[in-house]
PAPALO-701000 format. One record per residue: x, y, z of N, C-alpha, C, O, CB in turn; residue number from 0; residue in one letter. Coordinates in steps of 0.02 Angstrom, whole numbers, plus 32768, in hexadecimal, padded with zeros to 4 digits. Glycine has a CB too. Layout:
N
  nxx  nyy  nzz caxx cayy cazz  cxx  cyy  czz  oxx  oyy  ozz cbxx cbyy cbzz   k r
    X    Y    Z    X    Y    Z    X    Y    Z    X    Y    Z    X    Y    Z NUM A
...
# end
This chain:
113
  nxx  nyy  nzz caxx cayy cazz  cxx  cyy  czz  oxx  oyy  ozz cbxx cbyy cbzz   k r
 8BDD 62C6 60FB 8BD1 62A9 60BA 8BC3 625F 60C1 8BA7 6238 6099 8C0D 62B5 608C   0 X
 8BDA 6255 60F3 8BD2 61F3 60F5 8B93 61FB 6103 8B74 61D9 60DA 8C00 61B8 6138   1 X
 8B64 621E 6134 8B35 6215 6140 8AFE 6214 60FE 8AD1 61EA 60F8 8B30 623D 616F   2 X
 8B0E 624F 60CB 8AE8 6236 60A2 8AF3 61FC 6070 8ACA 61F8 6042 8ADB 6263 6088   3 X
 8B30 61C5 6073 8B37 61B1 603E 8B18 6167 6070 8B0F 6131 6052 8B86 61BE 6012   4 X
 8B08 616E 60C5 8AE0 614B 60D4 8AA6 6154 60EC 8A99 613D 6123 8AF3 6131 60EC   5 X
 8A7E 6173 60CC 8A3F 6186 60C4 8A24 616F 6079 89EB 615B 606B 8A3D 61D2 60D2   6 X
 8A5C 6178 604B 8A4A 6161 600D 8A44 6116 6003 8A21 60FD 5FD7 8A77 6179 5FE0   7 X
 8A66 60F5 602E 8A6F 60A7 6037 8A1C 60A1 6055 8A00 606E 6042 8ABC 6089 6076   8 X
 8A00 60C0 6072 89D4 60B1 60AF 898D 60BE 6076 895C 6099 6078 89E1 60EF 6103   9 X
 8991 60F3 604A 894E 60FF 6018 896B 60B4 5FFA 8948 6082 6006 8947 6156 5FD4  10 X
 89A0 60AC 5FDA 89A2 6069 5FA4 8979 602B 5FD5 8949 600E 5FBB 8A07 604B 5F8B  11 X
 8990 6019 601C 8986 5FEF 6027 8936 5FF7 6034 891F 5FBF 603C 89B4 5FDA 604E  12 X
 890E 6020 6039 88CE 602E 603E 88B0 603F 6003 8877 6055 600B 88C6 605B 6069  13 X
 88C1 603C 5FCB 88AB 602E 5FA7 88A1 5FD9 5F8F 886C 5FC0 5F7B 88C2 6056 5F8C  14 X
 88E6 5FB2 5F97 88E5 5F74 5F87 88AC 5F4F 5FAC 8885 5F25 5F97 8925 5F5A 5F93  15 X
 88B2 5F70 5FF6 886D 5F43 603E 882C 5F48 5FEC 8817 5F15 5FD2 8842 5F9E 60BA  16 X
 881B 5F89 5FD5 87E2 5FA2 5FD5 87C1 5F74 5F8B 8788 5F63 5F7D 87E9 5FFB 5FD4  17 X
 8808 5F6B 5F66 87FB 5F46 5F2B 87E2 5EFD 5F46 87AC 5EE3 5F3A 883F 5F42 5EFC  18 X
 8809 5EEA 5F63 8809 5E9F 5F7C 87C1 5E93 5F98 87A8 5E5C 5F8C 8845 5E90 5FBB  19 X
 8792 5ECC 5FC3 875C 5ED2 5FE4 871C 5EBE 5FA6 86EC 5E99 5FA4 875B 5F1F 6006  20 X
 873B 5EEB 5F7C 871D 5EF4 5F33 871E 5EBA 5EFB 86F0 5EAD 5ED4 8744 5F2D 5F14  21 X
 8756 5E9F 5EFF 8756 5E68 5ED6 8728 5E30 5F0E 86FF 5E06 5EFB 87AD 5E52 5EBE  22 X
 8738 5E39 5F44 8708 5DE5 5F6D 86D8 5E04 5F71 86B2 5DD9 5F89 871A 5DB9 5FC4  23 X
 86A2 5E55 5F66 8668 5E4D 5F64 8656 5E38 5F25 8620 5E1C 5F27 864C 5E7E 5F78  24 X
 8677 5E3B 5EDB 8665 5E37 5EB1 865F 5DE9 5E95 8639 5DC9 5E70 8684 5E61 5E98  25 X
 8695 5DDD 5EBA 8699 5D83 5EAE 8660 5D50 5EB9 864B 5D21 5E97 86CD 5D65 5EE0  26 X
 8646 5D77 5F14 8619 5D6C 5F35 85CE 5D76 5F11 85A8 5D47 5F18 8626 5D90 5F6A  27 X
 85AF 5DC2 5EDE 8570 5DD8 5ECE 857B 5DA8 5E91 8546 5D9C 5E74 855E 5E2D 5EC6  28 X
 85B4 5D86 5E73 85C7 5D57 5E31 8595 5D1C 5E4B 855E 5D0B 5E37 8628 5D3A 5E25  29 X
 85B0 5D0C 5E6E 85A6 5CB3 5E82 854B 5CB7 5E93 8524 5C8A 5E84 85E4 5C90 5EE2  30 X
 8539 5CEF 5EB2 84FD 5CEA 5ED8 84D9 5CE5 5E95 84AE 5CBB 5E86 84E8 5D2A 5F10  31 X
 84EF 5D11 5E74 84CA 5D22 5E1F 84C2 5CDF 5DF4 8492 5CD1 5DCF 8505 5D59 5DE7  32 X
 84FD 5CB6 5E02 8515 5C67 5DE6 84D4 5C3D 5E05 84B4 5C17 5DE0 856F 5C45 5E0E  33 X
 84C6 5C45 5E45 8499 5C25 5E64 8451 5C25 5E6F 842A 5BFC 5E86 84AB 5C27 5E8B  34 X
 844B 5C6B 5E54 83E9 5C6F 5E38 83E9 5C7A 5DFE 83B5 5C90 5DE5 83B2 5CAD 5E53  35 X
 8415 5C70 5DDE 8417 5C4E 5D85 840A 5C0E 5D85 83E4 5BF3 5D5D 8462 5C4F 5D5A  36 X
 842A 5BF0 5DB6 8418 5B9D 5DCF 83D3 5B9B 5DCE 83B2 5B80 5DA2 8431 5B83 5E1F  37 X
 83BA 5BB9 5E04 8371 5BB7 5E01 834A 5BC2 5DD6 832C 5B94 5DB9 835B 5BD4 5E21  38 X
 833F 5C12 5DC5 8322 5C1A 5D8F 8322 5C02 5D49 82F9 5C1B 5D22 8326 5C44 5D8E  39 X
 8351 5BCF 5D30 8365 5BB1 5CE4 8327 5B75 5CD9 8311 5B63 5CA3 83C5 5B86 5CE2  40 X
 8316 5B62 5D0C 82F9 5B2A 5CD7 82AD 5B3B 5CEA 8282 5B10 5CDE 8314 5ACE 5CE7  41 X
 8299 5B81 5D0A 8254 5B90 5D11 824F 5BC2 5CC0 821A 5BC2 5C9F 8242 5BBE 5D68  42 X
 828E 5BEB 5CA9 8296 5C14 5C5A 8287 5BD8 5C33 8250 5BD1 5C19 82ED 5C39 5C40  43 X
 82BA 5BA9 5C2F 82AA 5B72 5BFA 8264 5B66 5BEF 8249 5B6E 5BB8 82C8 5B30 5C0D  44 X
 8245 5B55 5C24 8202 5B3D 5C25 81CE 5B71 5C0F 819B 5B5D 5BF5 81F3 5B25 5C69  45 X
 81D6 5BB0 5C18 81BA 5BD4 5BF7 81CC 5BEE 5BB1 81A6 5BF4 5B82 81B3 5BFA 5C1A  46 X
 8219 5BFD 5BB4 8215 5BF2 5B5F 8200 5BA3 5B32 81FC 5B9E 5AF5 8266 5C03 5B45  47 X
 81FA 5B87 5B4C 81E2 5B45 5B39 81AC 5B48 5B1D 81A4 5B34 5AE3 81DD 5B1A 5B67  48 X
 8175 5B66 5B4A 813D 5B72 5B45 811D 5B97 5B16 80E8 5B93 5AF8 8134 5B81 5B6F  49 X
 8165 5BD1 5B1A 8144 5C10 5AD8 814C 5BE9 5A8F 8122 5BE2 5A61 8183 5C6B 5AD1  50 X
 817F 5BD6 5A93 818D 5BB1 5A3D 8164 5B6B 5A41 8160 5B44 5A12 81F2 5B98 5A26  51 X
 8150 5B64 5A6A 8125 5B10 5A43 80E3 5B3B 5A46 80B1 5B1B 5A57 811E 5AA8 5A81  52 X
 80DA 5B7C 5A3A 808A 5B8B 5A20 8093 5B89 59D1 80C7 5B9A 59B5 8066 5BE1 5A3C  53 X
 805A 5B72 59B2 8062 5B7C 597D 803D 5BAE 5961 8002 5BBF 5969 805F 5B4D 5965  54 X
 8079 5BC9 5934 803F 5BF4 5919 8037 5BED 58B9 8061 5BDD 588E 8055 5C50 5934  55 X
 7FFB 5BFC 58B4 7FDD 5BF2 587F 7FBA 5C34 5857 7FA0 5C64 5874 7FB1 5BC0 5891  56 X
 7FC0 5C2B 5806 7FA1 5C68 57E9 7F6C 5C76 57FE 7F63 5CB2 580A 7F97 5C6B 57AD  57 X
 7F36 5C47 580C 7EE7 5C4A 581B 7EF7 5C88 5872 7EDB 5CBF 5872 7EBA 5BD7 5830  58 X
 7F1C 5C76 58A6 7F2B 5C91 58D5 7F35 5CD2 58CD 7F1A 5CFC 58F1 7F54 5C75 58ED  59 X
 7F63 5CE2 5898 7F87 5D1E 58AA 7F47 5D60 5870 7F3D 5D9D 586E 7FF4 5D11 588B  60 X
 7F39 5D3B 585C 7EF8 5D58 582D 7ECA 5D58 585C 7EB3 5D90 5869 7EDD 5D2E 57EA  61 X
 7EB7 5D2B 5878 7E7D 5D54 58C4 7E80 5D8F 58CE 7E5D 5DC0 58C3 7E8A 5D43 5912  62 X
 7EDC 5D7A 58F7 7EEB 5DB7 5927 7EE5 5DFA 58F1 7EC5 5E2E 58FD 7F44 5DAE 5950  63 X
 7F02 5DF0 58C0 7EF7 5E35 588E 7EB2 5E54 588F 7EA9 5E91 5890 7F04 5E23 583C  64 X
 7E83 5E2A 588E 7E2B 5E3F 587A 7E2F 5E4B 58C6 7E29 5E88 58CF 7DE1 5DF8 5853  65 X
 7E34 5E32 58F1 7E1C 5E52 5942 7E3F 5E94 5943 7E20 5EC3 595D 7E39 5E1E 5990  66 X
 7E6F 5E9F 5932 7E8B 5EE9 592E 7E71 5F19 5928 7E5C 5F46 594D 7EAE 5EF5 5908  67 X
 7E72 5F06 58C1 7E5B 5F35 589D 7E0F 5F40 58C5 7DF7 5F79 58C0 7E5D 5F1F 584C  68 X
 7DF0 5F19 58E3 7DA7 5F2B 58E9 7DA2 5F58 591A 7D7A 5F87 5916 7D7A 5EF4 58F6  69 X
 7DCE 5F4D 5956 7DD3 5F70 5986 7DEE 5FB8 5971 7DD5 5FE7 598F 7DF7 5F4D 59B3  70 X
 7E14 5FC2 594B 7E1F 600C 5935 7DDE 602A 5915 7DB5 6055 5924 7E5C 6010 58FF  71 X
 7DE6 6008 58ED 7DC0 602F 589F 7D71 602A 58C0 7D55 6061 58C0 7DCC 5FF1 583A  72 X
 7D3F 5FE6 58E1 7D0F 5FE5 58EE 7CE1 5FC8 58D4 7CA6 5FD1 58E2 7D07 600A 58F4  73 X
 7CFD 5F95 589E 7CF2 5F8E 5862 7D05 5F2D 587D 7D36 5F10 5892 7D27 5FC7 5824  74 X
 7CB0 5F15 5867 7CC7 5EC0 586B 7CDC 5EB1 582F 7CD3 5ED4 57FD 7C8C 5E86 587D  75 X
 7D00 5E71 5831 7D17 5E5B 57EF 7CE3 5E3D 57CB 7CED 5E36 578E 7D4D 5E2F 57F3  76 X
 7C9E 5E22 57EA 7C80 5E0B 57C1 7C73 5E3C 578B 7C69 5E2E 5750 7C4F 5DF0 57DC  77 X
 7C76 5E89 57B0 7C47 5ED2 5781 7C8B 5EED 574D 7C7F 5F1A 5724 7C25 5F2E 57CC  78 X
 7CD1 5ECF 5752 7CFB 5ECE 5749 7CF6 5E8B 56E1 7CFA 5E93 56A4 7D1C 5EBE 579E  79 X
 7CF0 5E6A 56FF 7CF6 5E39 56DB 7C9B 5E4E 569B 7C98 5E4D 565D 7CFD 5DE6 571B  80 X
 7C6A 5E5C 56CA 7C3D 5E72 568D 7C45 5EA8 5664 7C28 5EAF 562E 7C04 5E7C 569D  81 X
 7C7A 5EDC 5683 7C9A 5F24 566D 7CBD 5EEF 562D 7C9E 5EE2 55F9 7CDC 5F5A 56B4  82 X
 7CED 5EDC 5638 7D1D 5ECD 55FB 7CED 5E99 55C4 7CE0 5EA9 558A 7D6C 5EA0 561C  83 X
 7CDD 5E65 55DE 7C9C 5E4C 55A7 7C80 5E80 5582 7CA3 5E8A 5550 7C59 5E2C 55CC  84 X
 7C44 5EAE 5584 7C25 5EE1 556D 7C6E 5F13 5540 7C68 5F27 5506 7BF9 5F07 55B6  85 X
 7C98 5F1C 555C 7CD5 5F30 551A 7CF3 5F07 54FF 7D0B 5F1F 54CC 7D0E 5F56 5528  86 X
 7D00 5EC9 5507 7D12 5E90 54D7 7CD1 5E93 54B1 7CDF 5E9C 5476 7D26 5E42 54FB  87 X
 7C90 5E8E 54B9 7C69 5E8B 547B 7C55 5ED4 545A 7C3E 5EDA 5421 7C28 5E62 548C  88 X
 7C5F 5F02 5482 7C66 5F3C 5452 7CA3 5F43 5429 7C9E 5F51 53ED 7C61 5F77 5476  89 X
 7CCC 5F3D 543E 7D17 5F2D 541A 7D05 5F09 53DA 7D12 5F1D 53A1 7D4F 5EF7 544B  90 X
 7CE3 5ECE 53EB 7CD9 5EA6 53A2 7C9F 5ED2 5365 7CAB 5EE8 532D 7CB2 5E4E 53B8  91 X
 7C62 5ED2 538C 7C37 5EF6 5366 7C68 5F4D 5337 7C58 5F67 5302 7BF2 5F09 53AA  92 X
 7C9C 5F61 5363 7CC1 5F8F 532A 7CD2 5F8A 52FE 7CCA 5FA8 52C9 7CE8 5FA3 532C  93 X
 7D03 5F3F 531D 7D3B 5F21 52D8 7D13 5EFA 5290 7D26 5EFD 5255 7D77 5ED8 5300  94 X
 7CD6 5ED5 52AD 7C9E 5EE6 527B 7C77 5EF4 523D 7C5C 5ED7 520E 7C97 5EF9 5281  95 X
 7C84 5F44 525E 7C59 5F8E 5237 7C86 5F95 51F6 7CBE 5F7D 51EC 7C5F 5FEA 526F  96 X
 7C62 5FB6 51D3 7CA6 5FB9 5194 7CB2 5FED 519A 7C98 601A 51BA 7C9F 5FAD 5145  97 X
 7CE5 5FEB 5176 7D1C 603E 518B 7CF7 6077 5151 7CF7 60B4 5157 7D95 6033 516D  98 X
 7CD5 604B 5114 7CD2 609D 50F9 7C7C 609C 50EE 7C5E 6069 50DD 7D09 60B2 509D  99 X
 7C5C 60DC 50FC 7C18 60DA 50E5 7BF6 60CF 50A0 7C0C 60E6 506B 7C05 610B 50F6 100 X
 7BC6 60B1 50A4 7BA4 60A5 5053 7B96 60EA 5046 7B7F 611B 5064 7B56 6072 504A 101 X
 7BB2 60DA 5003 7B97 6130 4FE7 7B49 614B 4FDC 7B1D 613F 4FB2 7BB3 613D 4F98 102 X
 7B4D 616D 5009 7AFA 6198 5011 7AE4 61AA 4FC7 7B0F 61CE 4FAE 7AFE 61F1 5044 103 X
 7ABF 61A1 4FA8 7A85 61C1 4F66 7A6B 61DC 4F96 7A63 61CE 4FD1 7A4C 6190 4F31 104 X
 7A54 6224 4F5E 7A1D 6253 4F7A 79E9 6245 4F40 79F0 6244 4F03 7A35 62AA 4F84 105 X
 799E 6235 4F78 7981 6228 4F2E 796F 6266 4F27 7983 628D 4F53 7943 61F2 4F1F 106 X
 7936 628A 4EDB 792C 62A7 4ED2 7905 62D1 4EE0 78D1 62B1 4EE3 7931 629A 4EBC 107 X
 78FC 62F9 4EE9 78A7 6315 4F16 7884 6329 4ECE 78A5 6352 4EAE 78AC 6374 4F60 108 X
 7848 6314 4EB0 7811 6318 4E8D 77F3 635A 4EAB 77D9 635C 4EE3 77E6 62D8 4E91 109 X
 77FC 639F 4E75 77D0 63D9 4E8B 7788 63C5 4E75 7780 63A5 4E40 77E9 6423 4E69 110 X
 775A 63D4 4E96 770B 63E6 4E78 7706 6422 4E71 7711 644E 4E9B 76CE 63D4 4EA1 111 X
 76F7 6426 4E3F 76D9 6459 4E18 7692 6476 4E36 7674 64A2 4E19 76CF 643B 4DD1 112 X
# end
């Protein structure tokens, strides 16, 4: 029985080696990680730097919309922009029109005799 109650001492203490192995690799992949954060930080900055001082503008982002849409649909915006003109003035020529018709007379038809 002693033997196993020193065998049980012998897993504990091999486990403790294995933690300890474990904690100084982890300590160790920490610091290395600490140290090309070093590096890499002020090459991120400089590129997020870069992204936010673009400016962007309605005129911009309305491009990019018409280069889209054109590329899907197939359709330039110039043929785009004469499309909606031609229904803005049909639109008007409706609103216009009057809503009720003049009342039709029938004239008479004259029989000959």
């Amino acid at each position: 029985m002693k033997t196993s109650i020193t065998a049980g001492f012998g897993v504990y203490g091999t486990i403790l080696d294995e933690a300890s192995k474990s904690s100084d690799k982890a300590t160790q992949l920490f610091e290395s990680l600490v140290e090309r954060g070093t590096q890499v930080e002020p090459k991120l900055k400089e590129k997020a730097s870069a992204i936010f001082a673009k400016k962007i503008t309605l005129e911009s982002i309305e491009t990019k919309a018409q280069s889209i849409t054109s590329r899907f649909t197939g359709v330039q915006s110039s043929k785009l922009s004469e499309l909606e003109s031609k229904i803005d003035l049909l639109t008007t020529m409706v609103s216009e029109l009057k809503t009720t018709p003049k009342k039709v007379t029938k004239a008479l038809a004259t029989a000959e005799a």
